[in-house]
Backbone as a printed PyTorch tensor [residue, N CA C, xyz], in Angstrom:
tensor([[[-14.7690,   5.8980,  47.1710],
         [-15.9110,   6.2690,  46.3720],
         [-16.5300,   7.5220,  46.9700]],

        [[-16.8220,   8.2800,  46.0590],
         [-17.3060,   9.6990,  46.4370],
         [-19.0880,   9.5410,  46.2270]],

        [[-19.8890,  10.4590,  46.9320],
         [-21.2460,  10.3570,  47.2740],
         [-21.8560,  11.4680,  46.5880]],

        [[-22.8850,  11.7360,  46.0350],
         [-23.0710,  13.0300,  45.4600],
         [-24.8420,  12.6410,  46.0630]],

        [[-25.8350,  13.6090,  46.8180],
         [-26.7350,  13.5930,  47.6610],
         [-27.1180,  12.2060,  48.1460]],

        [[-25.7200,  11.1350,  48.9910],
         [-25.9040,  10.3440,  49.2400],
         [-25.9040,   9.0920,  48.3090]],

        [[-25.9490,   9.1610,  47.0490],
         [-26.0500,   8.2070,  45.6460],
         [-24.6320,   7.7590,  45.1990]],

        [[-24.0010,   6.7450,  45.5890],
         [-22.7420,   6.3060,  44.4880],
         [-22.8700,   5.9380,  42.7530]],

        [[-23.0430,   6.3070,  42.2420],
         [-23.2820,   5.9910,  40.5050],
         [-23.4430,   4.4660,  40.5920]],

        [[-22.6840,   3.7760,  41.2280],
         [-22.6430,   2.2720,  40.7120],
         [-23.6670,   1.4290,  41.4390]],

        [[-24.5670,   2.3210,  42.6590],
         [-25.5120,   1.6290,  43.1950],
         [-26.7130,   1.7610,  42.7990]],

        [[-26.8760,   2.5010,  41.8580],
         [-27.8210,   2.5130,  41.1020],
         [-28.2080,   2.0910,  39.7680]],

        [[-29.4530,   1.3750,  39.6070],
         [-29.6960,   0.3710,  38.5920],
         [-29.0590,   0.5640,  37.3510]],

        [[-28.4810,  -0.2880,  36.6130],
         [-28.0580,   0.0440,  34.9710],
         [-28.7420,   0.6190,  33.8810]],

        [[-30.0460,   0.7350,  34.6410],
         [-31.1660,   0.8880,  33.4040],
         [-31.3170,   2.2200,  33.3870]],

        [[-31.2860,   2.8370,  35.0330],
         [-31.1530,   4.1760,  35.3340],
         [-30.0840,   4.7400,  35.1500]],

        [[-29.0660,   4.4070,  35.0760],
         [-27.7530,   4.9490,  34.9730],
         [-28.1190,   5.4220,  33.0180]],

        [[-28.4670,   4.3640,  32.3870],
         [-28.1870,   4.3700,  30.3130],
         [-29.5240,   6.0270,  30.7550]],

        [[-30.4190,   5.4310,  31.2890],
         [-31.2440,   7.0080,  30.9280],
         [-30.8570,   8.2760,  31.4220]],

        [[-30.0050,   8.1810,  32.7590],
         [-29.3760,   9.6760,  33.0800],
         [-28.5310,   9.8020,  31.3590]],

        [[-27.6280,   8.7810,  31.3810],
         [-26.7080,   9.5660,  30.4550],
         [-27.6790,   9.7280,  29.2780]],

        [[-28.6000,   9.3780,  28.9950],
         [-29.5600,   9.9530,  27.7610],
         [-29.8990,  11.3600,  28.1370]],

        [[-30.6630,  11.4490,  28.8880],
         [-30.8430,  12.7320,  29.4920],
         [-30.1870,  13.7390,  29.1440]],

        [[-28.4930,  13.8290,  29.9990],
         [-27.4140,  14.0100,  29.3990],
         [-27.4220,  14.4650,  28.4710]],

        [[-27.3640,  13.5090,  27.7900],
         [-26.6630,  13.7460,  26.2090],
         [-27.7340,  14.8990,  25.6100]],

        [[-29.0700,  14.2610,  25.8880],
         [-30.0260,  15.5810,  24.9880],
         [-30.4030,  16.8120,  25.6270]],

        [[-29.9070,  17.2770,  26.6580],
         [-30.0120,  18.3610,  27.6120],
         [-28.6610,  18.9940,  27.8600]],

        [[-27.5320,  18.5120,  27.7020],
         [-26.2990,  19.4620,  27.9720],
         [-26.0860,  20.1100,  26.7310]],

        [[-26.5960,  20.2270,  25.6070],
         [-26.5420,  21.3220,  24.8310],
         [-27.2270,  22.9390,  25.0170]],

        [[-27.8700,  22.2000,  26.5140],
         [-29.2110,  23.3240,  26.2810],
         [-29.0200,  23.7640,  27.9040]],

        [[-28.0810,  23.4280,  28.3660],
         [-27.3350,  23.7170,  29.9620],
         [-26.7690,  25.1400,  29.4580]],

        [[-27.1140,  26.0090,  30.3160],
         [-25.9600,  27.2390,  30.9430],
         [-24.1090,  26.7060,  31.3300]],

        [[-23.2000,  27.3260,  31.4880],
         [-22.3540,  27.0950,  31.6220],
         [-21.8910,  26.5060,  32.8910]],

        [[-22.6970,  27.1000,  34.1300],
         [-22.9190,  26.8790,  35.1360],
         [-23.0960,  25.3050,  35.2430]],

        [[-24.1420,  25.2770,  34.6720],
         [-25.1610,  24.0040,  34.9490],
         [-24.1770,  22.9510,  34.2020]],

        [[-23.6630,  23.2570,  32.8010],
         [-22.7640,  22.1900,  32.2190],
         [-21.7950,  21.9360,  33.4790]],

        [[-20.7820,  22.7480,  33.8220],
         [-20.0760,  22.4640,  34.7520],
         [-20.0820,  21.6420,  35.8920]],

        [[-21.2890,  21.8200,  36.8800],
         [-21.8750,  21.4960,  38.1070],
         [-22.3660,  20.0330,  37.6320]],

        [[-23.1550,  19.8570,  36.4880],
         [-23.1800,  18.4100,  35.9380],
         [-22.1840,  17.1550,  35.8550]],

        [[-21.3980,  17.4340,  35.3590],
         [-19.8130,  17.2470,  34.7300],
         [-19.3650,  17.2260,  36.4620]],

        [[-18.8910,  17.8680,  37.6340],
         [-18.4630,  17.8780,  38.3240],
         [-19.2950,  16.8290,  39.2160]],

        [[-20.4700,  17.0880,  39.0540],
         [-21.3830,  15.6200,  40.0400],
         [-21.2060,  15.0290,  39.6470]],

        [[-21.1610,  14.6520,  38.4000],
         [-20.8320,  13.3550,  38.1270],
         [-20.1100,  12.4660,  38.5120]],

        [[-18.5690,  12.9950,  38.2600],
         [-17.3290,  12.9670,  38.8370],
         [-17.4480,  12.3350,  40.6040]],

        [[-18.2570,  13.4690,  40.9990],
         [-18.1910,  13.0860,  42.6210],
         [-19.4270,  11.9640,  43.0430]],

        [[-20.1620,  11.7990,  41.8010],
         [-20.9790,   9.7220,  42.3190],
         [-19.7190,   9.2070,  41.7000]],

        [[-18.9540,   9.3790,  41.1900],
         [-18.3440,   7.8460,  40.5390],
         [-18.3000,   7.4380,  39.3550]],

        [[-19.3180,   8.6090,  38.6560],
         [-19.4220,   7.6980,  37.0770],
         [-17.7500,   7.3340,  36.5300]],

        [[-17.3540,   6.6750,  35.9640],
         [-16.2580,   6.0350,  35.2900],
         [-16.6750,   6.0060,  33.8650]],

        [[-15.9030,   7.3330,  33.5120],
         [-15.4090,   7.4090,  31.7110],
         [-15.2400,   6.3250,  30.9460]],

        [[-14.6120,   5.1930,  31.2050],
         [-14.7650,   3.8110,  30.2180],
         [-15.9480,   2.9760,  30.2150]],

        [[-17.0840,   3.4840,  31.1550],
         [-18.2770,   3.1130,  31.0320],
         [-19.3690,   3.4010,  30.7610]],

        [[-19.1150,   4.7040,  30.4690],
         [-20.4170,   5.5660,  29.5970],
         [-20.1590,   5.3550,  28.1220]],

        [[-21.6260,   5.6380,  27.3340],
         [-21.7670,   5.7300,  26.0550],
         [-20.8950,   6.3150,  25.1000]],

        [[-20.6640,   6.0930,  23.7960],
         [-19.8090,   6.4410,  23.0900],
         [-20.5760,   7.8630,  22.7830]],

        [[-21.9090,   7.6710,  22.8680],
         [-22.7800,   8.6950,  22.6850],
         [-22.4530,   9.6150,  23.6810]],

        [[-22.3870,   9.6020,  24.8680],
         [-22.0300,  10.3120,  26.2510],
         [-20.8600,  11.2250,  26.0870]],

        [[-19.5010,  10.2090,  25.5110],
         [-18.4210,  10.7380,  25.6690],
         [-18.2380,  11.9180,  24.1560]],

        [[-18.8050,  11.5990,  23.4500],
         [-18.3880,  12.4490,  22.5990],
         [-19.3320,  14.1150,  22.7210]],

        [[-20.5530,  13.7920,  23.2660],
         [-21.4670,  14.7630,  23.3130],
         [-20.4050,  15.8900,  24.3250]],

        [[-19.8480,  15.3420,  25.2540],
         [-19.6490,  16.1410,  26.8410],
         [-18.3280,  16.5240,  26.0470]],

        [[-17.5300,  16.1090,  25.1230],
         [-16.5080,  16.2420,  24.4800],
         [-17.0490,  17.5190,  23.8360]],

        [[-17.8270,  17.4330,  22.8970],
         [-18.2250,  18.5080,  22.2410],
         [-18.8510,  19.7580,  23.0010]],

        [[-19.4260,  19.5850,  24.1470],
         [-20.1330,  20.5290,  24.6150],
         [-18.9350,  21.3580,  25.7280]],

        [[-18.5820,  20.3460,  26.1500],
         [-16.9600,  20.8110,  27.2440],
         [-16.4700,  22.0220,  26.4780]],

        [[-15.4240,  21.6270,  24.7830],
         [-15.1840,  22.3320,  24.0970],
         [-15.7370,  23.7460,  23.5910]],

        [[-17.3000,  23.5820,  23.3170],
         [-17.9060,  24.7550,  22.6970],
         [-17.9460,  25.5230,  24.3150]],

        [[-17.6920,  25.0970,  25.1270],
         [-18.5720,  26.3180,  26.3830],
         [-16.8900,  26.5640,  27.3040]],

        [[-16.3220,  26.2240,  27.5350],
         [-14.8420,  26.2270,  28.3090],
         [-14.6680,  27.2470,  27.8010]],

        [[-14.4640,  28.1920,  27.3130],
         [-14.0590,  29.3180,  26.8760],
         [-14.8290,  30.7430,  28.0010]],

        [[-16.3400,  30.1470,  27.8110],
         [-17.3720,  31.1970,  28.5630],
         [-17.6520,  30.5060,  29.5730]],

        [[-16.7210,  29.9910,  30.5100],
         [-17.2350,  29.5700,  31.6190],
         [-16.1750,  30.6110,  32.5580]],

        [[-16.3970,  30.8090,  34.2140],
         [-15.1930,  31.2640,  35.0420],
         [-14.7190,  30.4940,  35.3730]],

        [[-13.5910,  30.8760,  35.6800],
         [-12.3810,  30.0730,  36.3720],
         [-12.5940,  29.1960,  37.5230]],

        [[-13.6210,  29.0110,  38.1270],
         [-14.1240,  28.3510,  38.8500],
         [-14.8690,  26.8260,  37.8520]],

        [[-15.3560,  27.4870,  37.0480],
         [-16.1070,  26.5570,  36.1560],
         [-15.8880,  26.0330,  35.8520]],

        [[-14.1200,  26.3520,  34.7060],
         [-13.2730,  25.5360,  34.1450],
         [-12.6690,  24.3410,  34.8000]],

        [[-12.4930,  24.9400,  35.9440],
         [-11.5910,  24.1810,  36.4980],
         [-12.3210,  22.8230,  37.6610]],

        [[-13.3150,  23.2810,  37.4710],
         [-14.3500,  22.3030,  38.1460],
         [-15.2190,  21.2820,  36.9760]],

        [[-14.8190,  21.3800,  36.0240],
         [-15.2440,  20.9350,  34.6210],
         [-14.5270,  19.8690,  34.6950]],

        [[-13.2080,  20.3770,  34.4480],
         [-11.6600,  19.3540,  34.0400],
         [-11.9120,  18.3620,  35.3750]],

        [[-11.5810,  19.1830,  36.4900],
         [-11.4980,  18.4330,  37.7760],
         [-12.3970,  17.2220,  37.7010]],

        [[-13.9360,  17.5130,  37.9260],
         [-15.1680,  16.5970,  37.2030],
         [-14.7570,  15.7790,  36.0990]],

        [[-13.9520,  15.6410,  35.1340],
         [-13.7680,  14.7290,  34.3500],
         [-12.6360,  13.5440,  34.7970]],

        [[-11.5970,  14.4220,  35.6200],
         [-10.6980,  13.7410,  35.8460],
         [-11.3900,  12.6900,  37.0460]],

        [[-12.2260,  13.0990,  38.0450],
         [-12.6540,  12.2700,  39.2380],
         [-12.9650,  10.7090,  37.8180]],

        [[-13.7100,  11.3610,  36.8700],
         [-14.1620,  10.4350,  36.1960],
         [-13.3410,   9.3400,  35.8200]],

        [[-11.9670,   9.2320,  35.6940],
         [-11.5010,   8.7740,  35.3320],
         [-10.6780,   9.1170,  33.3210]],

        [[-11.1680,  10.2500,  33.3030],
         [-10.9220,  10.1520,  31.6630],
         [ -9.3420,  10.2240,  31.6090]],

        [[ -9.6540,   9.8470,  30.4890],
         [ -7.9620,   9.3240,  29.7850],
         [ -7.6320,  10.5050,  28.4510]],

        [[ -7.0380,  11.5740,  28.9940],
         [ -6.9750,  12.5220,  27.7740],
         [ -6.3910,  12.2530,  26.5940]],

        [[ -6.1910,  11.1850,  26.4080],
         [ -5.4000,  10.7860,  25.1700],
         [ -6.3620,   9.6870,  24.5380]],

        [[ -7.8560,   9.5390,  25.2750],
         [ -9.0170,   8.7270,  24.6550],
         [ -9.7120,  10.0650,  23.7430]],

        [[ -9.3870,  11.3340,  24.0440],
         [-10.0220,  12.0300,  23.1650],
         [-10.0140,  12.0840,  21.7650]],

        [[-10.9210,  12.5360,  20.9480],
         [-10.5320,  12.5420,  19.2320],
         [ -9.3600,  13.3480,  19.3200]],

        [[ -8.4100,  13.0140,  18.6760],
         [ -7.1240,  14.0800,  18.5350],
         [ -7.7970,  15.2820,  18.2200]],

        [[ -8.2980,  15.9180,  17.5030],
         [ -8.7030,  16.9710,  17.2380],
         [ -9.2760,  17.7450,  18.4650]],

        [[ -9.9660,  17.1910,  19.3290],
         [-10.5200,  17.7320,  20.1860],
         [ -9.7810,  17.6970,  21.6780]],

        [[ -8.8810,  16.9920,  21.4660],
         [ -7.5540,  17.4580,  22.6040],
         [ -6.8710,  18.4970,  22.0150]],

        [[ -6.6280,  18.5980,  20.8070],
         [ -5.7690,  19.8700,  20.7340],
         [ -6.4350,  21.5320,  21.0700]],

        [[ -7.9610,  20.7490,  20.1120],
         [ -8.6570,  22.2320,  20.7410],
         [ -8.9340,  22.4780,  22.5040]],

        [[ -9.1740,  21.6430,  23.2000],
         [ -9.0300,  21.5260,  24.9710],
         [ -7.4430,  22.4100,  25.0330]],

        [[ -6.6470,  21.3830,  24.5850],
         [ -5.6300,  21.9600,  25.0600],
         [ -5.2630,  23.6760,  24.8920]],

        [[ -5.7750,  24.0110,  23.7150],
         [ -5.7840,  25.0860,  23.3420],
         [ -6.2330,  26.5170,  23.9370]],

        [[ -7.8030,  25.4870,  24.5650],
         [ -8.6530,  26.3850,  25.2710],
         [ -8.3320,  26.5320,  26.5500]],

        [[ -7.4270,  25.2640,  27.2600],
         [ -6.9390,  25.5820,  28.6050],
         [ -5.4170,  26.3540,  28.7050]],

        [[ -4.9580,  26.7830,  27.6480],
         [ -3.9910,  27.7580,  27.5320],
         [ -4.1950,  28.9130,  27.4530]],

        [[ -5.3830,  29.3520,  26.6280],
         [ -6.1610,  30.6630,  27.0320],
         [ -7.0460,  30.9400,  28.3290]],

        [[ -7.0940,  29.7140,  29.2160],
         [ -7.7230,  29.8670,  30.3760],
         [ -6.9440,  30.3020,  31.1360]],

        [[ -5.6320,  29.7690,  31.3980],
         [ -4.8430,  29.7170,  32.1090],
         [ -4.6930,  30.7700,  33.1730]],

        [[ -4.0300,  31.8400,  32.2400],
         [ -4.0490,  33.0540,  32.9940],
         [ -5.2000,  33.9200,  33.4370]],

        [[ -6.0400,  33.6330,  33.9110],
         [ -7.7120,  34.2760,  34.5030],
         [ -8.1740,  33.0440,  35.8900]],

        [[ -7.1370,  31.8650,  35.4990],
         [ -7.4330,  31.3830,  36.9430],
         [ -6.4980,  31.8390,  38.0700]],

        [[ -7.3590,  31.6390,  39.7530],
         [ -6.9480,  32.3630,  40.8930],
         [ -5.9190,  30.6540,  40.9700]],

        [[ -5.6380,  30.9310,  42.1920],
         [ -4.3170,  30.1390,  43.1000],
         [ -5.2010,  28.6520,  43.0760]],

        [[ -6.4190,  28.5750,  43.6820],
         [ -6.8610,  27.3610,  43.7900],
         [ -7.7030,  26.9070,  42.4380]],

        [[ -8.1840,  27.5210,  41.2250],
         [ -8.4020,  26.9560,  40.0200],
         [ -6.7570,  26.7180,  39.3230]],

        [[ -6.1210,  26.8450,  39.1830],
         [ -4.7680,  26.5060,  38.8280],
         [ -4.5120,  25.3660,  39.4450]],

        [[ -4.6450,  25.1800,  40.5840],
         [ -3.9820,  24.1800,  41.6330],
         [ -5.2160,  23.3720,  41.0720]],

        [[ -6.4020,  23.1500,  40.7640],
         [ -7.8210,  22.4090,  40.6020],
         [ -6.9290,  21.6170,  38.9280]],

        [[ -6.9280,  22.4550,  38.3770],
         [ -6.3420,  22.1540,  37.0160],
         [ -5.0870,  21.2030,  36.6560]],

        [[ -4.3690,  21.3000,  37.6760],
         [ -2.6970,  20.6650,  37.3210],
         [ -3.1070,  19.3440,  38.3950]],

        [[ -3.4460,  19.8430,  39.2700],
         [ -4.3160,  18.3940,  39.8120],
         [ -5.1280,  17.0720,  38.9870]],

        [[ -5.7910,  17.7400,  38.4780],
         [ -6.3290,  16.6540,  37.3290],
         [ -5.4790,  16.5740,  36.3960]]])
């Protein structure tokens, strides 16, 4: 289990956990690319687990992942994906539609990442 300022996701109350991901959900539209990223990547590093967040959760970070992966750096991207994967996600839980567009968008990423966002990427 990974620690993010000392906090494991799962040691903290359930009640607090449903309102981060509210939070979430109504504030990562309105995140910088940066900030989407670094979100998405903490997450990852408390622990949250993708089959246990909101349907509301998963589709929002789905949608917002998508609209901003394009204008993020190669650092970003790849700390995005990475952050999802700690999560546990299952890329084939995505709406089909929105794996193809991911997939799409990490083919135009591809070539603009350095040695260790590549290596961040095929890792997850």
């Amino acid at each position: 289990m990974m620690y993010c300022v000392g906090t494991a996701w799962d040691s903290l109350e359930r009640s607090f956990q449903t309102k981060l991901q509210g939070i979430i959900v109504d504030q990562c539209g309105n995140m910088t690319v940066q900030g989407l990223s670094t979100t998405i990547y903490g997450l990852g590093l408390m622990g949250v687990r993708w089959t246990y967040t909101s349907s509301d959760f998963k589709i929002k970070i789905q949608d917002v992942v998508l609209s901003n992966i394009m204008n993020m750096t190669d650092q970003g991207a790849s700390n995005t994906v990475y952050g999802l994967a700690l999560m546990g996600i299952n890329w084939l839980e995505w709406r089909d539609i929105n794996l193809s567009k991911l997939e799409h968008a990490l083919i135009k990423i591809l070539p603009k990442l350095n040695d260790q966002g590549t290596a961040n990427m095929i890792y997850s």
